[in-house]
N, C-alpha and C positions, 0 to 999 in steps of 0.2 A: 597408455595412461591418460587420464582427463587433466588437464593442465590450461592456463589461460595463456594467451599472446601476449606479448613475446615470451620466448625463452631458449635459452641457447638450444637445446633438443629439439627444436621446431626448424634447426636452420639445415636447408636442400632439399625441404620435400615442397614441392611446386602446386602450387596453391591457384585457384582463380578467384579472387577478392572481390565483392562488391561493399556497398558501403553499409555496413552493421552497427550497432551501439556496443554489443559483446560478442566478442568472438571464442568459443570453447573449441579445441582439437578433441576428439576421441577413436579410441581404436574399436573397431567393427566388431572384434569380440568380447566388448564390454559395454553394449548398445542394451542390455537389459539393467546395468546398476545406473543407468543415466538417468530413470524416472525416481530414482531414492535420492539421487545427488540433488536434482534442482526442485522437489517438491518440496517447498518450507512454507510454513507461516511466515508472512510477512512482515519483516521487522526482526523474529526470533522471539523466544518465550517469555524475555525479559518490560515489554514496553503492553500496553495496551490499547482499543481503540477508545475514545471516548462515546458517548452519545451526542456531541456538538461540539463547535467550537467556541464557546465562548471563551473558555482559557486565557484565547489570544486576541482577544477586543482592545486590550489596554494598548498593545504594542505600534501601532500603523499609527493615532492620532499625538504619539511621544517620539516618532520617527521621524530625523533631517533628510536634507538630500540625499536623492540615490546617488554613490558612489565614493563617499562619504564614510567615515565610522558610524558615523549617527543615520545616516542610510541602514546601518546593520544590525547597530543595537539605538535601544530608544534613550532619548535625553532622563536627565532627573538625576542619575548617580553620581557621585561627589566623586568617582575616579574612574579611568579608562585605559587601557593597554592594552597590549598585542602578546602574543607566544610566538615569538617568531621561527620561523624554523631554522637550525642547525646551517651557516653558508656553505658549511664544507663537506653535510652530509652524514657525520659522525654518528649524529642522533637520533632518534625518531622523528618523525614530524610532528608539526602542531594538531594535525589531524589522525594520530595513531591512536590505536587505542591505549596505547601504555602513558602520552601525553593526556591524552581524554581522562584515564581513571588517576591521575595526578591531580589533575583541577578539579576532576570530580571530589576526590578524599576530600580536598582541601574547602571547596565549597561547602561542600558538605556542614562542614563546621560553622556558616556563617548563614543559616537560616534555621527558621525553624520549623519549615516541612521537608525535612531530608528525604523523607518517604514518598513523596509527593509532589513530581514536576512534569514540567513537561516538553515534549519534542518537538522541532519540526522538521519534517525533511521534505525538499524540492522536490515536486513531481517530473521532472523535465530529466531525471536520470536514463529515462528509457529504456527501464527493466525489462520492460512485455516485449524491445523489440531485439532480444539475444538471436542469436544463430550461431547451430552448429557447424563447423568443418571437419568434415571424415577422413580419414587417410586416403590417401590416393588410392590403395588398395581395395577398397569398399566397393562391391558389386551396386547395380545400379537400385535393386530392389534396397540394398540397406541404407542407398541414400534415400531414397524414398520414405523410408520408416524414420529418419532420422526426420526429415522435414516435417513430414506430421507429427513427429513427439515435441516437434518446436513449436507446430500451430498450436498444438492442445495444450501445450504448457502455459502459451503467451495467452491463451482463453481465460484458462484456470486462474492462470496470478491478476490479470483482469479484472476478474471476479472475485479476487479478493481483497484485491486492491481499490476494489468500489466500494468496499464495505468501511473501509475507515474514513474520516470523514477531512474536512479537504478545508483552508481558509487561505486568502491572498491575502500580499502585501504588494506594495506599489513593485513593481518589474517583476514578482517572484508568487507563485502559486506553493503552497506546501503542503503535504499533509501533518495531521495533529495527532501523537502519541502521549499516551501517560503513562509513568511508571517513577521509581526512585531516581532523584539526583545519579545514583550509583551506575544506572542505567548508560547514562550517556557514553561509556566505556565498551556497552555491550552489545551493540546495534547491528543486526545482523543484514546483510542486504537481502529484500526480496527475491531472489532469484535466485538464492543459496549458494551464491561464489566469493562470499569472505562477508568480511565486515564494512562499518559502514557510519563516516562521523554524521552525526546527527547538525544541520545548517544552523538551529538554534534550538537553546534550551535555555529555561528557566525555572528555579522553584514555585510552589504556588502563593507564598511570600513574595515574589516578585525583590527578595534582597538583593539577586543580583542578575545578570543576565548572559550568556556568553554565543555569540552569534560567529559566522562566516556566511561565506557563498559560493557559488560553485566556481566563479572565478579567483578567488583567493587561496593562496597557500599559507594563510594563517589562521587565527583566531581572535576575535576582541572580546574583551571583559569590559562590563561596565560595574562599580558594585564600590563598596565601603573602603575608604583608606587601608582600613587593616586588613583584608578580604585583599589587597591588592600585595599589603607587606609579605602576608603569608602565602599566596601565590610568587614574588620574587624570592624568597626563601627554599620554597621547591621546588620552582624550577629554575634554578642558578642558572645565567644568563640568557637565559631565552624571554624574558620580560624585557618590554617598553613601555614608558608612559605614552599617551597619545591625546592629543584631543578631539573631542567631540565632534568637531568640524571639517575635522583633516580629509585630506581626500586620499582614498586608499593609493593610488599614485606615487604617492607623498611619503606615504605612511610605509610602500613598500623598503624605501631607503634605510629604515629605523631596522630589517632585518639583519644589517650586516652588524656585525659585532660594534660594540661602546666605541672601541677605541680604532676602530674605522670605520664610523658614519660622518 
């Protein structure tokens, strides 16, 4: 079966590792549904490419320091918090997509292009550079075919991946998607091995903002008091207030529950 690292069915079959960004197991007799699994649109059907970036002009000259909330999302909104994740694990993360299309509904409600926002995700995930591991049983010819359906894939997504168009921020490179607020929920990774939080998004009202990074296991909102009330209402205790200035360091501590921070 095709399966990712780890997973308990992967333990005693003796493996020689070098250093990958994705690691896939598959078995030798199913070396032909491997080019249906990982050939996807980029993204997934849900997001689109723009024709430029100007979307995200506003964002970099309303950005604080790197490391910072305001490193993440840009100054100007009258309130800010975190989705912290779950201490004990009970819940989804702030980066699920069941947490995603919570903030999304909710968002949703407090601008007025719900149809209309948009994404950005880090280029530094290192989709184009997956590799496969065959079962030890795999003749050498099937390793073989294996490694070239890895070269032409990492081509392919390459090339597709060139086509959407590309903007920085101070320490962080992204590419730019359009599509619904709704979207944020639905983000498929490039490589077609699950899904995929989107690092930041905003509507094209710019009402509110909600960023991470690839170093963070949370989320921040920046946006309107009530846009903050109705976010701590759906997601029962996984909100914190924060400020603008905090240093994520700082900020990490606000994840442990109210009534032991």
């Amino acid at each position: 079966m095709n399966t990712l690292l780890p997973r308990p069915v992967l333990q005693g079959h003796p493996y020689i590792l070098s250093y990958v960004q994705t690691l896939t197991v598959i078995d030798p007799r199913r070396l032909d549904e491997r080019s249906k699994i990982l050939h996807m649109t980029p993204f997934g059907p849900n997001l689109g490419a723009p024709s430029g970036t100007a979307a995200a002009d506003w964002i970099s000259p309303r950005l604080g320091v790197f490391g910072t909330v305001g490193g993440v999302v840009p100054g100007g909104f009258a309130a800010y918090l975190m989705v912290a994740p779950d201490p004990v694990g009970a819940s989804p993360g702030p980066k699920s997509p069941e947490v995603l299309g919570q903030v999304a509904a909710v968002a949703t409600e407090h601008t007025t292009t719900p149809s209309s926002a948009w994404f950005a995700v880090w280029t530094g995930y290192g989709w184009t550079h997956s590799r496969t591991l065959v079962l030890r049983k795999a003749s050498r010819w099937q390793r073989r075919r294996v490694r070239r359906q890895d070269e032409g894939h990492s081509t392919d997504l390459e090339a597709e991946l060139g086509r959407v168009p590309r903007f920085e921020l101070p320490h962080r490179e992204y590419f730019l998607l359009s599509g619904p607020v709704s979207a944020a929920a639905r983000i498929e990774r490039p490589d077609g091995r699950g899904q995929l939080a989107p690092d930041l998004w905003w509507p094209d009202d710019h009402a509110w903002f909600v960023g991470s990074d690839t170093d963070l296991g949370w989320i921040y909102i920046g946006g309107s008091r009530l846009l903050t009330h109705d976010l701590a209402a759906a997601l029962d205790g996984q909100i914190r207030d924060v400020d603008w200035s905090a240093w994520n360091a700082d900020v990490g501590a606000l994840a442990d529950p109210p009534d032991k921070a």
